[in-house]
C-alpha positions as CSV (number, residue, x, y, z in Angstrom):
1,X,31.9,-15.6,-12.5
2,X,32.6,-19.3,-11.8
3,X,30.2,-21.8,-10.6
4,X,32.0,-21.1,-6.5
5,X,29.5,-17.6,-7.1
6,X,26.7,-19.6,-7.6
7,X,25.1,-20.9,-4.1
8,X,23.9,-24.5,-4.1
9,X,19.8,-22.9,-3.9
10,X,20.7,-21.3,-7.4
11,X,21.1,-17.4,-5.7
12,X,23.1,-15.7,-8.1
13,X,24.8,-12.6,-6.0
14,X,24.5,-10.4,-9.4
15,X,20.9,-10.7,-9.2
16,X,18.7,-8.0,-8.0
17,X,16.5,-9.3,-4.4
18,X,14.4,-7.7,-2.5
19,X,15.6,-7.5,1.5
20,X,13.6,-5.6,4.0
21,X,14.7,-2.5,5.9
22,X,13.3,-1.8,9.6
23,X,12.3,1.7,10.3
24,X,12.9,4.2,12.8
25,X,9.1,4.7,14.5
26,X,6.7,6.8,12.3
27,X,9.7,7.1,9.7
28,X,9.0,5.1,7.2
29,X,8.0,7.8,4.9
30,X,10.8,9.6,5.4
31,X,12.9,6.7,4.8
32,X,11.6,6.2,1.3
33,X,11.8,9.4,0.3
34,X,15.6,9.3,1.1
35,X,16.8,5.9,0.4
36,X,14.7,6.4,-3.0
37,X,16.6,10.0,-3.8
38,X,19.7,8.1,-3.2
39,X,18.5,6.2,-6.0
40,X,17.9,2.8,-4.3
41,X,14.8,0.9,-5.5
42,X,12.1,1.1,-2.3
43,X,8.6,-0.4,-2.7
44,X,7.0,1.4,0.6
45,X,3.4,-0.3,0.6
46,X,0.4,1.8,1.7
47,X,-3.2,1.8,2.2
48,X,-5.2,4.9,2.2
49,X,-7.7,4.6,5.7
50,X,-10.5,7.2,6.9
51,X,-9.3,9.0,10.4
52,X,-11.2,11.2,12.5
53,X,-9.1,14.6,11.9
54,X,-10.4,17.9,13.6
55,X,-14.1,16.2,13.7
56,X,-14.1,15.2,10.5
57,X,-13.5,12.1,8.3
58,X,-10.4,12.5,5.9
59,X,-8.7,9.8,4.0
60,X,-4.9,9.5,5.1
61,X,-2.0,6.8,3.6
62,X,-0.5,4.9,6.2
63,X,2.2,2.1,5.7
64,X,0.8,-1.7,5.1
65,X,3.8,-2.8,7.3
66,X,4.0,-0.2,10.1
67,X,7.8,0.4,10.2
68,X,8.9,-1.6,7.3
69,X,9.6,-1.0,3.4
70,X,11.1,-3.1,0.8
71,X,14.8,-2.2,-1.1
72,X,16.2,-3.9,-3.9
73,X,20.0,-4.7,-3.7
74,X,22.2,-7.0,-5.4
75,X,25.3,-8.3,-3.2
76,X,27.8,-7.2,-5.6
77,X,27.2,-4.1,-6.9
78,X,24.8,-2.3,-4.8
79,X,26.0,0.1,-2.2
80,X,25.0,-1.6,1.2
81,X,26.7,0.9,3.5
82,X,24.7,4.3,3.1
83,X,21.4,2.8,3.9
84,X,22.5,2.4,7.8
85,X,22.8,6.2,8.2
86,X,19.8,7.2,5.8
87,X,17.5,9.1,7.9
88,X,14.8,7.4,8.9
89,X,16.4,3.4,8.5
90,X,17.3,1.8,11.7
91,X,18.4,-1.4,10.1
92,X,18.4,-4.2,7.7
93,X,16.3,-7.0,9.0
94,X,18.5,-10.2,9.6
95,X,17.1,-13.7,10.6
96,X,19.8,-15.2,13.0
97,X,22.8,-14.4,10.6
98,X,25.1,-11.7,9.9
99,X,23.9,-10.7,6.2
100,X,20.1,-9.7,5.3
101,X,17.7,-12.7,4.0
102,X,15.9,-11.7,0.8
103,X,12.2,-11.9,0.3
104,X,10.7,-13.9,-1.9
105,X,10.2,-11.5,-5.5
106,X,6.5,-13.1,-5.7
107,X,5.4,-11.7,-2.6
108,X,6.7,-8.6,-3.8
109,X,5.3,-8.7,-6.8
110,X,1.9,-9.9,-5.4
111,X,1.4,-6.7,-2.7
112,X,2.1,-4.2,-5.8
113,X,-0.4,-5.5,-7.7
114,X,-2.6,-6.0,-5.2
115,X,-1.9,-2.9,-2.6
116,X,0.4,-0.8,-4.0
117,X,0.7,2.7,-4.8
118,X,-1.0,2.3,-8.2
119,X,-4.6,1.1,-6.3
120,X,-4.1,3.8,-3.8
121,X,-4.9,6.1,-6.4
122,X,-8.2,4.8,-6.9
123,X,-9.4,5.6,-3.1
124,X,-12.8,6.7,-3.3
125,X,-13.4,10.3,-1.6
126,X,-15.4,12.2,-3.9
127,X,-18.1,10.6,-6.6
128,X,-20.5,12.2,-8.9
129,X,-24.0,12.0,-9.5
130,X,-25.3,8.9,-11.7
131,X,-21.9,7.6,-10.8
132,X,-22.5,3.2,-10.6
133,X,-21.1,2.5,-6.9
134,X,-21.1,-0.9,-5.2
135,X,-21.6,-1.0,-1.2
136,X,-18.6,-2.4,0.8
137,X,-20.3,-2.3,3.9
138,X,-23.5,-2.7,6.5
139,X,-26.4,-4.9,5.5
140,X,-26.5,-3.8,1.3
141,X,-23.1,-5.1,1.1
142,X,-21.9,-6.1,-2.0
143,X,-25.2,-5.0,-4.1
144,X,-25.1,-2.4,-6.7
145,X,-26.2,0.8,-6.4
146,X,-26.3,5.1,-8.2
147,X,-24.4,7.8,-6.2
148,X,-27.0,10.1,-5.9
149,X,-25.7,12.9,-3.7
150,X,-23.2,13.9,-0.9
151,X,-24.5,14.8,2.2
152,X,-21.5,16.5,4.3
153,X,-18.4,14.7,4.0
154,X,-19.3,11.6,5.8
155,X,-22.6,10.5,4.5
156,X,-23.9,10.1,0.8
157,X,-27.4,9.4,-0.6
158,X,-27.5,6.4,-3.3
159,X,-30.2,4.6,-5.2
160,X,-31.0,1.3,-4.6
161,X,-33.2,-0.9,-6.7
162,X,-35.3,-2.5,-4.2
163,X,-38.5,-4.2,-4.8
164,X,-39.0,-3.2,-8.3
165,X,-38.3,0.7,-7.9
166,X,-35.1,3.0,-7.0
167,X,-35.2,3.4,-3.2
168,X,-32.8,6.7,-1.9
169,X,-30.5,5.3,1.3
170,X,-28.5,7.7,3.6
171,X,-25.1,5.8,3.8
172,X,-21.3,6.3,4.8
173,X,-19.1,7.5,2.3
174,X,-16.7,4.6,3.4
175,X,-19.2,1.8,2.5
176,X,-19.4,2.8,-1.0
177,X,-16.6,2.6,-4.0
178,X,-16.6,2.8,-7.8
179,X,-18.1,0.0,-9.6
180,X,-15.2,-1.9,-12.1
């Protein structure tokens, strides 16, 4: 390689980047699991959200980025040509030129520590009694509390320490989550 492979900005073309890949509408899923079987690197951000499904509160993943995902490529090695058909990928995201911009690796890096699939895990649907629970949520926000009891899916009872003694509050499942 001679220093004419080198851009001025110090982008090696050997190096791995990150680009981003647009998405087909409500694809992005599908586009992961493909572009990752054909053994690309894909960071596909989620967050796990409570919908309203058949009357009842269920905890779904849906895309940070509705639409979006991350790849890592390198210009020289990597493969760009299969990604255009993969099912699910309507196109590499260009700003104003004919080849892909990457994104920066510390933003990257930043939303899989902070969002990615590893914190998904975590999601709270289900605790158990005596569990230690902080309140996300409503007027008790941020205060500490005892996970006392479900009641239905939607609603929990918890123990509060109010004024010197343990008070029991009817809550929303959403507003709590496990204490660190």
């Amino acid at each position: 390689m001679s220093d004419d492979d080198i851009r001025p900005d110090g982008d090696d073309p050997a190096i791995p980047r990150w680009y981003v890949i647009q998405c087909k509408g409500g694809e992005s899923f599908r586009a992961a699991e493909h572009l990752g079987n054909q053994g690309f690197e894909v960071f596909h951000p989620v967050l796990q959200v409570q919908k309203k499904r058949r009357g009842r509160l269920t905890w779904v993943s849906e895309p940070l980025f509705p639409h979006y995902l991350f790849i890592r490529l390198d210009r020289l090695a990597s493969n760009w040509r299969p990604i255009r058909s993969t099912r699910g990928v309507l196109r590499l995201v260009t700003f104003g030129v004919d080849l892909p911009v990457p994104v920066s690796d510390a933003l990257v890096d930043t939303l899989r520590r902070h969002g990615g699939p590893a914190a998904d895990d975590d999601a709270n649907v289900y605790f158990r009694a005596g569990e230690a629970v902080e309140i996300t949520d409503g007027p008790f926000k941020d205060l500490q509390a005892v996970f006392a009891n479900h009641k239905g899916e939607e609603r929990a009872i918890v123990l509060l320490n109010m004024l010197h003694q343990q008070q029991r509050l009817e809550m929303p499942v959403a507003q709590l989550r496990r204490r660190d």
